[in-house]
Each structure stands twice: as structure tokens, then as C-alpha cells.
C-alpha positions as CSV (number, residue, x, y, z in Angstrom):
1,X,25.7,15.1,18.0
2,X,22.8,15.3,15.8
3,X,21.6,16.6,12.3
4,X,18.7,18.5,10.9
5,X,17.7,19.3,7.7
6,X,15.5,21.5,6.4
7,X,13.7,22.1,2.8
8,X,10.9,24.0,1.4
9,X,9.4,23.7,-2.2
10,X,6.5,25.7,-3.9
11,X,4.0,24.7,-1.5
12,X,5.8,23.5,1.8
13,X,8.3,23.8,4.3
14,X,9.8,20.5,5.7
15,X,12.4,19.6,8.6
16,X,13.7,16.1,9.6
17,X,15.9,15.6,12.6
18,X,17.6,12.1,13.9
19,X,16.9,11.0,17.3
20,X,20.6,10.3,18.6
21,X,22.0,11.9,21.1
22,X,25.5,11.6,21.8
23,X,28.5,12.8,23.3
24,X,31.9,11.4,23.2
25,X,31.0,7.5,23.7
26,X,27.6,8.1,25.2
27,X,24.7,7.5,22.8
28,X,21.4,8.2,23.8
29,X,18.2,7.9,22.1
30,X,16.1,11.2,22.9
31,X,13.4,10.6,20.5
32,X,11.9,14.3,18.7
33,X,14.3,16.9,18.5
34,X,11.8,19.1,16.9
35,X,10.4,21.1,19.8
36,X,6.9,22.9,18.6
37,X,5.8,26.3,19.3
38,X,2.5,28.0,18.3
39,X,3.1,28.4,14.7
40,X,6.3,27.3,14.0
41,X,8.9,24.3,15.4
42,X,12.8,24.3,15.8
43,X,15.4,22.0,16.5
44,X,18.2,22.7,18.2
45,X,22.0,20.8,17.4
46,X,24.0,22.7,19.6
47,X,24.1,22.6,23.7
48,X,21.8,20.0,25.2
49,X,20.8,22.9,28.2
50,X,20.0,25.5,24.8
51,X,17.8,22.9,24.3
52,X,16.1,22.9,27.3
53,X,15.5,26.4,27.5
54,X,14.3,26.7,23.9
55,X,12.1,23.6,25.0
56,X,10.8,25.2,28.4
57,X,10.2,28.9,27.3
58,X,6.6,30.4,26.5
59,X,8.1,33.8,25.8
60,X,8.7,33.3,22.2
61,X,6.9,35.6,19.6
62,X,3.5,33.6,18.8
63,X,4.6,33.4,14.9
64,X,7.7,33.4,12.8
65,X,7.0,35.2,9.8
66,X,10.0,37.2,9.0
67,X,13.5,38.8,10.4
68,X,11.4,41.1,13.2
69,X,9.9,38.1,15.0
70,X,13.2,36.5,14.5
71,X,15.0,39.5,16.4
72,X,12.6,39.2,18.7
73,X,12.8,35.3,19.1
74,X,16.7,35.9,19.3
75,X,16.8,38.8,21.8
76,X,14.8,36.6,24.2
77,X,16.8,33.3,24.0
78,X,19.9,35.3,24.5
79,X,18.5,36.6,27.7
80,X,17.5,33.7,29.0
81,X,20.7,32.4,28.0
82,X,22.5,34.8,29.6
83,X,20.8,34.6,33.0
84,X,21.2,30.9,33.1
85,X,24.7,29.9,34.4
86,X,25.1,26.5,33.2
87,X,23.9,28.0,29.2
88,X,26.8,29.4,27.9
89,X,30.7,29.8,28.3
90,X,32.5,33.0,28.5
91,X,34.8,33.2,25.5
92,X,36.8,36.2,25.0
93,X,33.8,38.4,27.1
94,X,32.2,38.0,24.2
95,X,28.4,35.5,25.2
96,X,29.2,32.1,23.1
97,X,26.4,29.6,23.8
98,X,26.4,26.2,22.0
99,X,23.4,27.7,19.6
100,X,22.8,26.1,16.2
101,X,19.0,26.2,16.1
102,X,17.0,26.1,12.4
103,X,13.5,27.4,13.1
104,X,10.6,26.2,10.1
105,X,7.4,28.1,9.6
106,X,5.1,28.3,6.8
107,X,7.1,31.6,6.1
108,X,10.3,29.8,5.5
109,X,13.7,28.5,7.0
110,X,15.4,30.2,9.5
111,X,18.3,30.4,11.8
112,X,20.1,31.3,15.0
113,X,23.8,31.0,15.3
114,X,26.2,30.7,17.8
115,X,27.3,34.6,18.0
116,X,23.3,35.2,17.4
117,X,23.4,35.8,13.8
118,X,19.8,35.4,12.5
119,X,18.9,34.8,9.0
120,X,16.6,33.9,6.8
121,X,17.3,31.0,4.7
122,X,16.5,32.3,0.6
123,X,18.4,29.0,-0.7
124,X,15.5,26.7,0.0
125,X,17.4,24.3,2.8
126,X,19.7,24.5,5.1
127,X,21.7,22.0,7.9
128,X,22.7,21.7,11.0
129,X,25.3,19.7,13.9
130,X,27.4,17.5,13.4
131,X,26.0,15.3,10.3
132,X,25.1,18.7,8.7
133,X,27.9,18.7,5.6
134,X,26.4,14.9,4.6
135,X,22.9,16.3,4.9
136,X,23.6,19.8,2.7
137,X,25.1,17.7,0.5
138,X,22.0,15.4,-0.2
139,X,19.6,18.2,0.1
140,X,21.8,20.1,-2.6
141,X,21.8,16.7,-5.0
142,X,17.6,16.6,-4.1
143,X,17.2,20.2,-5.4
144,X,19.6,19.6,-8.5
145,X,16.7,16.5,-9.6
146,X,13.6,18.4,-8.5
147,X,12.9,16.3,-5.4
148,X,10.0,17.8,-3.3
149,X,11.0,19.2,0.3
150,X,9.5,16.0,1.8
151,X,11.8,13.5,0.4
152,X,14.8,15.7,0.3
153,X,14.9,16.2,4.2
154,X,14.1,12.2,4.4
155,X,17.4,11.4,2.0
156,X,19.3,14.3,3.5
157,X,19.0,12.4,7.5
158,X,19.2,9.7,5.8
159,X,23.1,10.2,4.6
160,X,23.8,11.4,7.8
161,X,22.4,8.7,10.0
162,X,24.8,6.5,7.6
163,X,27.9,7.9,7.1
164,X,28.7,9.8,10.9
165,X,28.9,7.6,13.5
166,X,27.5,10.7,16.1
167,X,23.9,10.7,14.0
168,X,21.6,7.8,14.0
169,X,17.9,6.6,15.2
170,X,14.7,7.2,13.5
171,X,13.8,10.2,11.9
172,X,11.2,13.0,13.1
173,X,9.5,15.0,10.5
174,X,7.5,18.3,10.7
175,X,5.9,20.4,7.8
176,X,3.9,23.7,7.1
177,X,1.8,24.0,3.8
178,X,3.0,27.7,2.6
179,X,0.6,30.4,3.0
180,X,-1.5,31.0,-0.4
């Protein structure tokens, strides 16, 4: 359905997202799936209506700086999650929502899984959807040469967009210089 990759260097933290959305035979071209927020922006690869609501919601924490805003980011998303009916399926009485959301801020990469797992990326990029092996792949290769964060994200949607038929359109690109 999508891919997003996400890199940081010395000095910044990138992410780079296609603009294809797709499911089954339908293709659709949804332009930026980097949704901003006061001092961060995430992307989301799983459900379309997680999307929404991440898109929609001002009751995120202002900043993203480490695991407590994180926790707090993930407590409120599962709530709304969990009071909107078309969100999530019940699987096993256990809340499983399509969630595969990366979250960059100057403070890093971060994450939100589908069981709610949070974390805090400490290899320097991560991936996500369905393109999200190709893209970890590329983004590994870019570390291994000393590529900046920049160009790694670029190559990383780039592999993607070529090589899975569910990823494709332009690329979006967001960046935060690293505090000093």
C-alpha cells in the first residue's frame, strides 16, 4: 500500500514517503502522506481510516522528544481508535488496528505498531508498509557507503516505487536539522 522511509545522520532527520495509494486493483494517487504536527510529522502505512484520525486529531503532545511524549502520543490514538467503530477489528479481544505509523522529529525516529508497541528507533532508519523490506534494504546499503539521511530516504522510495507494484508516484520529503 505504501512505503516510508526514514533516516537521520549527525545533523538531520529525514522521511520520504510515495504517494500511491492502493488496494487490491485500485491505485490512487493521494499526494503527501506525511501528515505535520507542531514539531514533528508522521506517516502512516497501515489503515487508510488510522490515517484519518492521526490526520484529524489536535490532541497529540505538542513535541516528540522521547519515549514519554511517545506514550502519551500512543495512549491518545489508541483511544480515539478505540471509540471509533470503523478503526480497528476485534482480533482475539485483543484491540488490533491497521497501525504502522513512523513519527520523525529533530529528536529522532520513532514508531507505533500494530499491538501499540512504541519505540524509539537507535539504528538510524527504519521502514514501513508494504515496499518497506526494498526500502530497509537500500537504506541499510546507504548507511554501509556513508550516504547522508537525505539521499538515503530518496534511494530507499526509490527501490520501492520500482520493484512492488503496490508503491509508486512521486516522492514527499520532510526533514528536521537536530538540536545542537
Amino acid at each position: 500500500m505504501t512505503v516510508i522511509a526514514a533516516a537521520e545522520d549527525a545533523t538531520h532527520v529525514w522521511m520520504a514517503t510515495d504517494s500511491l495509494g492502493s488496494y487490491g486493483n485500485l491505485k490512487i494517487e493521494f499526494g503527501s502522506k506525511i501528515i505535520p504536527k507542531t514539531n514533528y510529522v508522521l506517516s502512516n502505512a497501515g489503515s487508510y481510516r488510522v490515517g484519518d484520525i492521526v490526520e484529524e486529531c489536535d490532541e497529540f503532545p505538542k513535541n516528540i522528544k522521547n519515549l514519554k511524549d511517545l506514550r502519551k502520543f500512543r495512549d491518545t490514538l489508541y483511544g480515539l481508535i478505540l471509540n471509533d467503530e470503523f478503526a480497528f477489528k476485534p482480533r482475539n479481544e485483543d484491540l488490533y488496528a491497521n497501525v504502522e505509523i513512523i513519527i520523525v522529529s529533530p529528536y529522532g525516529i520513532f514508531t507505533v505498531e500494530d499491538d501499540f508497541q512504541i519505540h524509539k528507533i537507535e539504528v538510524g532508519y527504519h521502514t514501513a508498509g508494504t515496499g518497506e523490506e526494498l526500502a530497509r534494504g537500500a537504506l541499510y546499503t546507504c548507511r554501509k557507503m556513508g550516504l547522508k539521511a537525505e539521499a538515503a530516504v530518496k534511494h530507499g522510495c526509490e527501490a520501492a516505487i520500482k520493484h512492488c507494484l503496490t508503491c509508486g508516484g512521486d516522492i514527499h520529503y520532510a526533514f528536521f536539522k537536530k538540536p545542537a
